[in-house]
C-alpha positions, -999 to 999 in steps of 0.1 A, spaced: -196 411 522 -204 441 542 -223 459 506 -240 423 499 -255 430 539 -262 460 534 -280 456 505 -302 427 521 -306 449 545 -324 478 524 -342 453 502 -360 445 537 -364 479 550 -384 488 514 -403 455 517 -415 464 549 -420 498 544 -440 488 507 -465 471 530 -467 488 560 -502 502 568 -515 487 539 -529 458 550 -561 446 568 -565 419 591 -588 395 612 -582 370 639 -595 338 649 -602 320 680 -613 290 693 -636 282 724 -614 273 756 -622 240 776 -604 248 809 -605 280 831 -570 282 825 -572 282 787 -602 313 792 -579 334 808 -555 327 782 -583 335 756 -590 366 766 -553 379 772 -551 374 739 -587 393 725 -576 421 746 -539 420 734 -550 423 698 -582 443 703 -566 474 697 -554 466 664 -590 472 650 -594 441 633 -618 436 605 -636 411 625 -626 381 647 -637 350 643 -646 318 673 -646 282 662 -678 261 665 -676 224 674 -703 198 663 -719 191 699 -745 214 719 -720 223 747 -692 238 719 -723 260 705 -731 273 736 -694 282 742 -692 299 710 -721 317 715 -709 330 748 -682 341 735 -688 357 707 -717 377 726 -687 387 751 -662 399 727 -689 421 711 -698 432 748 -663 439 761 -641 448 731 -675 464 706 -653 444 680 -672 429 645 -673 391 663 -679 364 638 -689 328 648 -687 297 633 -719 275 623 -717 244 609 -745 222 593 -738 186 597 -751 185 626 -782 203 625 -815 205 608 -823 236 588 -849 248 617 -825 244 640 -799 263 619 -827 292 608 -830 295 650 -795 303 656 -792 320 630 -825 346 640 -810 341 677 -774 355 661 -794 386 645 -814 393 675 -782 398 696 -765 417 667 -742 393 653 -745 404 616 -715 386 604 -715 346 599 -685 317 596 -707 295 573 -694 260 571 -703 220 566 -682 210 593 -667 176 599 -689 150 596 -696 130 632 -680 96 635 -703 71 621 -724 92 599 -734 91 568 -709 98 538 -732 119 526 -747 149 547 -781 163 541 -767 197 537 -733 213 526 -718 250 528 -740 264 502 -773 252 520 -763 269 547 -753 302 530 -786 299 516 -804 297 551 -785 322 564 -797 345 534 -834 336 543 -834 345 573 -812 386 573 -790 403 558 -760 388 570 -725 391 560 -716 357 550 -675 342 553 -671 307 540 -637 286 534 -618 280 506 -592 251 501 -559 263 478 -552 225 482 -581 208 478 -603 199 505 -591 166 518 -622 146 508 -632 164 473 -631 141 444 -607 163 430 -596 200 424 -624 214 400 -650 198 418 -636 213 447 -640 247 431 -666 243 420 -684 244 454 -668 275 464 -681 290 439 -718 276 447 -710 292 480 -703 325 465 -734 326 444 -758 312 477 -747 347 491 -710 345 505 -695 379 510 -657 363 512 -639 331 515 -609 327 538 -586 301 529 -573 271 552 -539 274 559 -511 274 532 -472 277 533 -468 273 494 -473 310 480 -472 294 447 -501 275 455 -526 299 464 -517 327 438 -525 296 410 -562 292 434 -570 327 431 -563 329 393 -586 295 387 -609 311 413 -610 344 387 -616 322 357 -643 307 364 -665 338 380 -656 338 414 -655 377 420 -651 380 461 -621 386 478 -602 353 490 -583 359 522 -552 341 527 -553 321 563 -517 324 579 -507 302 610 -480 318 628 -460 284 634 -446 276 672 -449 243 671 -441 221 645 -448 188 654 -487 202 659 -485 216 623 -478 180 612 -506 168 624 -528 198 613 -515 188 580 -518 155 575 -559 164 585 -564 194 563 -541 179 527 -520 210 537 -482 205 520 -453 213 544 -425 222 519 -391 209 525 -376 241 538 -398 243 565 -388 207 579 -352 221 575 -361 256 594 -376 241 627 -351 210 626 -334 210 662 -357 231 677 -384 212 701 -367 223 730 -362 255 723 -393 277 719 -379 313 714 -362 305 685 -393 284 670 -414 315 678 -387 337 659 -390 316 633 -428 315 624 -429 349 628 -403 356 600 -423 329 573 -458 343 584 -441 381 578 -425 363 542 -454 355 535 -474 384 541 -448 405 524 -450 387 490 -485 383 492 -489 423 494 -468 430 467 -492 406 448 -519 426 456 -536 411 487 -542 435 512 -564 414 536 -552 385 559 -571 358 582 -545 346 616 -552 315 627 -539 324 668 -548 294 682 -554 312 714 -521 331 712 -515 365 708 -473 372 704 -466 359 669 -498 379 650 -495 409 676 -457 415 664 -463 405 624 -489 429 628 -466 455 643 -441 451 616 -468 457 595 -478 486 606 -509 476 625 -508 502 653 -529 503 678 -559 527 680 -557 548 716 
């Protein structure tokens, strides 16, 4: 018993050590509602700051007030931390003027690098929006020379017709001008090693960065889930059974699937990696750490 540990033990150590320093990262954030949640928000920036992300991200909602929140903040992260801050823009609920303003009003700040998305359609609307991700790319292209992130669905946006079709439009995405797509979050590695290979085979030549969401609370990933089509495999509903009252060990537990994850992903050559933090900085700060993401003094 004590060799079998022991073994375990040193397949770990050269799993971790395999990736460590390896890997590149990014974080995103969304726009906080209460004063309370701010100061929360910008623990967290600061915790993970020094990590030298790739770029960090800061979700847009489909109303005037979550723009101007986003815009706020994205213009303070790039003022107080001189981190790459990428926001969100969505086009569902704007016309292409009003997108080609934002987008000249990005630039003239210095926000080079874009989140380019449809969004999710108002309540009420039309089935069918005027414009879609691509548009947008396109727009965004028209206007500078920005860098250009757009999302990609390993299974299946929840209201494409179907899987090719959904591919499909990532792959108008990347030909309107997209530097990257980051997926939605995914806890079936299977899953999105099969999406990168279809991506592959039908042209798609950009990098497609996993999203991982660090999990603390489970019942919240349910209902994430059931929104975004995102599976939650069975041995996940057996890992967090027993623990809504006890948050340490749920936090131990996301940790060690994101790191899983991570780990298995790397040693199928993916070296980059989007965090979903929702605002919190503990889980991604320590997978980070056992990653080797050190940070810069």
């Amino acid at each position: 018993m004590a060799f079998a540990n022991a073994q375990y033990l040193d397949a770990i150590n050269r799993n971790l050590h395999d990736v460590q320093g390896k890997v590149n990262v990014s974080f995103e954030f969304f726009p906080p509602r209460t004063a309370q949640m701010e100061q929360t928000l910008w623990q967290s920036i600061e915790r993970l700051a020094p990590l030298t992300p790739s770029f960090v991200s800061v979700t847009y909602g489909a109303n005037s007030g979550e723009r101007d929140r986003t815009h706020d903040i994205i213009k303070s992260i790039k003022q107080r931390t001189g981190l790459i801050a990428a926001p969100h823009l969505t086009c569902v609920d704007a016309s292409k003027q009003q997108l080609t303003d934002i987008a000249r009003d990005y630039w003239n700040n210095g926000i080079r690098h874009i989140v380019a998305l449809r969004g999710d359609l108002p309540p009420g609307s039309s089935d069918v929006p005027e414009l879609y991700a691509a548009d947008l790319v396109e727009i965004l292209r028209s206007v500078a020379d920005f860098d250009i992130s757009v999302a990609a669905y390993p299974e299946v946006h929840p209201q494409a017709p179907n899987a090719q079709f959904d591919l499909l439009n990532l792959k108008r995405k990347v030909e309107a001008g997209a530097s990257r797509a980051i997926t939605q979050f995914f806890f079936d590695i299977e899953k999105f090693l099969r999406y990168r290979d279809r991506c592959a085979a039908i042209g798609i030549d950009v990098d497609i960065i996993p999203g991982i969401l660090p999990v603390t609370n489970f019942q919240q990933l349910q209902k994430f889930a059931g929104l975004t089509n995102v599976a939650i495999p069975d041995w996940m509903n057996k890992a967090y059974q027993g623990l809504d009252n006890d948050p340490t060990t749920r936090n131990l537990v996301g940790a060690n699937i994101a790191m899983e994850m991570v780990k298995v992903l790397s040693r199928e050559g993916v070296d980059q990696f989007h965090f979903y933090t929702l605002n919190r900085s503990e889980l991604s700060y320590a997978i980070c750490h056992l990653l080797g993401v050190r940070p810069v003094l």
